[in-house]
N, C-alpha and C positions, 0 to 999 in steps of 0.2 A: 706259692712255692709248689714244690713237687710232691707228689705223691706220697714218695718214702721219705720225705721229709717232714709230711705231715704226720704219718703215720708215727714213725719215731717220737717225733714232739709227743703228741698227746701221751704216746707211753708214759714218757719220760715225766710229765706233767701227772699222771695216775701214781704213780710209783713213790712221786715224792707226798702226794697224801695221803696213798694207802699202802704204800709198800712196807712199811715195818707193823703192821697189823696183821690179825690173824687171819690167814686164807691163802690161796694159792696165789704165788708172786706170778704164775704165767697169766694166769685170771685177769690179775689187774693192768698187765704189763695190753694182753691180748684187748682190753674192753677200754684201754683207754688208746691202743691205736686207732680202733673202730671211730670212738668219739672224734678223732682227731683228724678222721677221712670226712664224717660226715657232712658238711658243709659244702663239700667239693660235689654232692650227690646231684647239685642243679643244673651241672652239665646235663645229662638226661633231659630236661627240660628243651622244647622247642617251642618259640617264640613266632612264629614263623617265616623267618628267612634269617640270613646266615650271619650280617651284620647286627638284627638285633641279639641272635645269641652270641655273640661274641660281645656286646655291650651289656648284655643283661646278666653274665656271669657276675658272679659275686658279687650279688646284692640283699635278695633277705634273707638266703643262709648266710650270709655272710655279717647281717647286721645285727650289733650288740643289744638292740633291745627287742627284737626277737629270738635271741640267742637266750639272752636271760629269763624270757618269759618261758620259753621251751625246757630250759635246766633242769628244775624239778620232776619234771619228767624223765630224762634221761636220768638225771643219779636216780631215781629208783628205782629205772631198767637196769642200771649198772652194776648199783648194790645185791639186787637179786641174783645179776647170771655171777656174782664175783663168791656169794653166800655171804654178804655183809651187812644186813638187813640194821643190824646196831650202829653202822657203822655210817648210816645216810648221811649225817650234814659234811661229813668227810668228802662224801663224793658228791655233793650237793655242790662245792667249793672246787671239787675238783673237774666236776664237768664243767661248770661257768667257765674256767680257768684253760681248760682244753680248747672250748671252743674260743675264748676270748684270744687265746695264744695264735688260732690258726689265722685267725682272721686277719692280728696284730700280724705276723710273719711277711702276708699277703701284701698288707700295706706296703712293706717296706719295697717288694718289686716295683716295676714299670705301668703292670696293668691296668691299675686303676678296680679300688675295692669302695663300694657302697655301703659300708659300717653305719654311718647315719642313718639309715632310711626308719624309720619313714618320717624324718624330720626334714634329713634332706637327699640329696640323691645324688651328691658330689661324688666323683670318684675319686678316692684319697689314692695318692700315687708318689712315694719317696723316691722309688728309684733306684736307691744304694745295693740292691745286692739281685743278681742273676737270680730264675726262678729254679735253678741246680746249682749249688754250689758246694762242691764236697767238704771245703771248709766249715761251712757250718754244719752239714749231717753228720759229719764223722763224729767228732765230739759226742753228741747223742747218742748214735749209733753202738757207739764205745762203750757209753755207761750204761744203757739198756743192758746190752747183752752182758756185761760183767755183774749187773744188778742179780741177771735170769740165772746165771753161770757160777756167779760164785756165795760165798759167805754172806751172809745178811748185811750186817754193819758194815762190810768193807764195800759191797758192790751198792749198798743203797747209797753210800758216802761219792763212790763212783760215778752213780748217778748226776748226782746235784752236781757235781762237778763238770761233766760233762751239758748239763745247762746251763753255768755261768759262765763255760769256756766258748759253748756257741752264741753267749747270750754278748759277751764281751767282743765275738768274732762282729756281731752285728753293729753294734756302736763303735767298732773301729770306721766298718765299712760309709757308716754316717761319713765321721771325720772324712776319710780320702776323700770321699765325693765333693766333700765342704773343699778340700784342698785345690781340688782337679777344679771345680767349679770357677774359683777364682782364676786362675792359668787361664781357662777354657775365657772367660771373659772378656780377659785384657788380651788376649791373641785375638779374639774377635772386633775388637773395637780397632785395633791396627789395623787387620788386615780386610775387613767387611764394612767397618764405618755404621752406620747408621743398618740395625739388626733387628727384630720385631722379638723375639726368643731364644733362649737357649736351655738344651736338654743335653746331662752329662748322666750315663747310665752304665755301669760295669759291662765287658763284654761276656761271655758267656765264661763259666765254670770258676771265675777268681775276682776278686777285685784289684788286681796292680794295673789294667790295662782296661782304660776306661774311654768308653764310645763319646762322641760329642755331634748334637745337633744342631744346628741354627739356622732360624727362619729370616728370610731377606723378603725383600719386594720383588726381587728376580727370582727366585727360588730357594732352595735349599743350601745347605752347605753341611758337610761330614767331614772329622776328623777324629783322632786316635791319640790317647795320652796316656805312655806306661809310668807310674811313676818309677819305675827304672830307667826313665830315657835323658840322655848325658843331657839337653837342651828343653826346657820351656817351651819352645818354639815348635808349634803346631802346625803342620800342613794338611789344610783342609783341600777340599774334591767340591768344586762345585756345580750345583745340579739345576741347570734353568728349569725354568716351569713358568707354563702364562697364568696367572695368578689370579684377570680376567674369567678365568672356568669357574675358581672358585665363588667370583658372585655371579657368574649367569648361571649356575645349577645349586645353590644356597638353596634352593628352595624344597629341594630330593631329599626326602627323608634318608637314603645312605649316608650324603655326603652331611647333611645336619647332624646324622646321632655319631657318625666319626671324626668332626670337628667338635661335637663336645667331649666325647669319651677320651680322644687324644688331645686334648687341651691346645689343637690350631695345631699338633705334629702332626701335620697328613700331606698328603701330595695326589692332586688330580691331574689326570693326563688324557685327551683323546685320543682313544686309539680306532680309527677310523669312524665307524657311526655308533661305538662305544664309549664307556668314561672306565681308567681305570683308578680306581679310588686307593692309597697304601696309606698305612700307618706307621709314620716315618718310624716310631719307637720300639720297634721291636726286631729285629736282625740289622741288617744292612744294607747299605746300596747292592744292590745284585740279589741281594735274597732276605726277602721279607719275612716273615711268618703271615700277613694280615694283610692281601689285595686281592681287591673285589674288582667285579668287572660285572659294570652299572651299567644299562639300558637306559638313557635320558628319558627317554619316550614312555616307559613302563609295560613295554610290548614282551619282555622277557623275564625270567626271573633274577634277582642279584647272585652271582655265583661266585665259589672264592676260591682262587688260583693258589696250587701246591705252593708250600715252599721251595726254593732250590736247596738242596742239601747236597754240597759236593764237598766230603769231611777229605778227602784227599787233597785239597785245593787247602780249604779253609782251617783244618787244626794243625798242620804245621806251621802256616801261619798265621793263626794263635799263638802258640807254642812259643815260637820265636819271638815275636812281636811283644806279648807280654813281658820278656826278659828286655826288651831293652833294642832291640836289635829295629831300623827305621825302615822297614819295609813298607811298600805302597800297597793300597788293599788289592785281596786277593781276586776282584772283581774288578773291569774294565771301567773307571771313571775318568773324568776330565777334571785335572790337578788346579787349583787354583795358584795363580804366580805368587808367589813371594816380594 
């Protein structure tokens, strides 16, 4: 998840085990955002080139038994800058908890998070919820500041509230997916027949308007399901691709560590005496967040091409689109027939 989303959790996660103890409530509120960034810190880390640090994110910050083993150490950095030296298995409980929450949050995206490790090196990846989604920060956000802001009793009660409200936001987002997933299915098996995949992922800032993927033998296929839309019936964009590329270059370490990190959601293209490698899972047809442009040869180095961010184009329809309204995407694709 996001930043300020992480940041808030881990508050919010301090607060509920040391906020009604003695010491200052900005103290705790400040030391356990801190905690609840620090996992994110292995961005910094360079691996060296651009797809392994895109694959190499959130892995043993990220993983629960290096987390745990590192705990004690943090609550007793905690305890000291908070002055709660009595108060350590408190924060002992509550760093595990901070860091276990960011990691758990993480899962629940597209990315793919290496919690295992060093057991094993899966990247766990649910899918259900946008890595911004104000729905679940607000909630938190709420209770923090009403925590920092007002009365004891009322704003620490505020608190927990505001984590069972985004904690509830998150197990809904389960559900839809479960729902959307099914729809997403049986459209696929009409309209595509015989499918190798399929990935159903919120689109950015909500969950009513959910992205769908599917892997074919020809290529790709993209579609859109609000659950406001009068009709079941899904109209997907299909995306040929020689598929051939992907076993005559299998052997590239790009193209290997992004078919395993994206679980076979990627697409390879030549682009003249280039390969351009994308990871279907993350943006859209038209604008990716994650494509590289691979050197078969290894004469150059792997480089990773901007995203397109054209928000004039793409958040009105957003906007629309999530409400229900069947617009085609805001990017030039070829419709598949009905």
């Amino acid at each position: 998840m996001d930043s300020l989303t992480q940041l808030t959790l881990g508050a919010a996660v301090a607060v509920v085990a040391l906020g009604k103890q003695p010491g200052s409530k900005v103290r705790v509120a400040l030391t356990g955002a801190v905690l609840g960034t620090l996992p994110d810190l292995d961005v910094i880390i360079d691996y060296g080139d651009v797809v392994s640090n895109m694959v190499l994110h959130r892995t043993e910050s990220h993983a629960l038994f290096y987390q745990t083993l590192l705990s004690p150490l943090l609550a007793w950095l905690a305890a000291k800058c908070c002055d709660q030296q009595h108060y350590y298995l408190r924060w002992l409980l509550a760093s595990w908890l901070i860091l276990l929450t960011h990691t758990g949050i993480d899962a629940m995206t597209v990315y793919g998070t290496q919690f295992g490790l060093p057991f094993t090196n899966t990247p766990f990846a649910v899918g259900s919820i946008f890595i911004i989604d104000p729905l679940y920060t607000l909630p938190l956000l709420i209770g923090v500041s009403w925590f920092l802001l007002s009365r004891l009793n009322r704003g620490y009660r505020a608190n927990i509230a505001g984590l069972l409200l985004s904690s509830a936001y998150m197990l809904w987002s389960v559900l839809a997916q479960q729902h959307v997933s099914n729809i997403a299915a049986q459209n696929a098996q009409q309209q595509l027949g015989d499918y190798q995949r399929i990935l159903v992922t919120p689109a950015p800032l909500n969950t009513l308007l959910w992205r769908i993927v599917i892997m074919t033998e020809q290529g790709y296929a993209e579609g859109f399901y609000s659950l406001l839309d009068e009709t079941q019936q899904i109209s997907f964009s299909l995306i040929q691709q020689d598929n051939t590329l992907k076993q005559q270059y299998a052997t590239l370490k790009p193209v290997q560590q992004l078919q395993w990190f994206s679980r076979g959601f990627y697409a390879l293209e030549r682009q003249e005496d280039k390969l351009l490698l994308t990871d279907l899972r993350m943006g859209q047809q038209g604008s990716y967040a994650f494509q590289f442009v691979v050197d078969p040869l290894n004469r150059t180095a792997v480089t990773q091409l901007p995203m397109r961010r054209d928000s004039a184009v793409a958040l009105p329809w957003l906007w629309q689109r999530m409400w229900g309204t069947p617009l085609p995407s805001p990017y030039t694709v070829v419709q598949l027939s009905q």
